[in-house]
N, C-alpha and C positions, 0 to 999 in steps of 0.2 A: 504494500500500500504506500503511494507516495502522500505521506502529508502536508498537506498548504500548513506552512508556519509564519508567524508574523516575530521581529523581536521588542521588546519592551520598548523599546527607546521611537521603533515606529507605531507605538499604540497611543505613547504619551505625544506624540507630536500630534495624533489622531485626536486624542482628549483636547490638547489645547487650541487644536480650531474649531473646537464645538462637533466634530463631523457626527453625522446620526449615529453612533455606533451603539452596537449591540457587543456587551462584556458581559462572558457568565464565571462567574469564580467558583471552584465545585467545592473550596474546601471545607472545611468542618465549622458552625457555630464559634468555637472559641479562637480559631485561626481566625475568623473574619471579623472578629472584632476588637481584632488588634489593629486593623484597618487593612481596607480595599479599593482597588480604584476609581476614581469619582463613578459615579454613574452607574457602577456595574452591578447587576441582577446575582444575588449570591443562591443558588441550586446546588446544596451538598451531592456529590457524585454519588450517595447510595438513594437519594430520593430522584435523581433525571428519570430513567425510567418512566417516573409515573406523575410527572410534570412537562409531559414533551407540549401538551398541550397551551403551555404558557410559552413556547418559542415557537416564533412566528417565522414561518417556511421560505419565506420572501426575500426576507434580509440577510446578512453576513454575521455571525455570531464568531467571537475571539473567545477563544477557553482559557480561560486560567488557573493556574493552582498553585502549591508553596516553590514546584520545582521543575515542574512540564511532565511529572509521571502520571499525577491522575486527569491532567486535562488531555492528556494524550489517549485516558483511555474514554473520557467524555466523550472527545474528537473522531473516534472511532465510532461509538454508539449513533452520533449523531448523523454522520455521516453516509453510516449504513442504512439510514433510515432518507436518507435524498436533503438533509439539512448542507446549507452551505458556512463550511464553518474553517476557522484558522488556528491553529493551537501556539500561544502563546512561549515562545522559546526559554527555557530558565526560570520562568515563572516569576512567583512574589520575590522573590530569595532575589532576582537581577533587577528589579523594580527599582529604578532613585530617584521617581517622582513624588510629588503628592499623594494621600493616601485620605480616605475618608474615614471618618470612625464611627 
């Protein structure tokens, strides 16, 4: 499987001209509230599954997680399923933007 990858530094340049994006962060409650990327939809990786109905088929979705291993496997689920999606290179861990809390 070849997968579409985006790196941090092209997402935050994405955040800071506003563009539409669509960011899902899979990782756990207490990881995301150390903080997360502006704007982005936090979907713990064991609840996608059965939230696919809240990502909308249309757009480009960016995965993120602490280090690229569970957005990678978000990015797979997603993908199998005809979603158009980018997984997040390095994850939170290469992140040195802004962060939401």
């Amino acid at each position: 499987m070849n997968m579409k990858e985006i790196k941090p530094e092209d997402v935050a340049k994405k955040v800071k001209n506003n563009e539409n994006l669509s960011i899902i962060d899979v990782r756990e409650d207490e990881e995301v509230a150390q903080g997360k990327i502006s704007g982005a939809t936090h979907i713990p990786l064991g609840e996608l599954p059965d939230r696919l109905d809240e990502i909308d088929q249309s757009k480009e979705h960016i995965m993120v997680c602490r280090s690229g291993g569970r957005s990678g496997k978000a990015y797979q689920l997603l993908d199998e399923k005809g979603y158009n999606v980018r997984n997040m290179t390095g994850g939170m861990l290469e992140w040195k933007d802004d962060v939401e809390k």
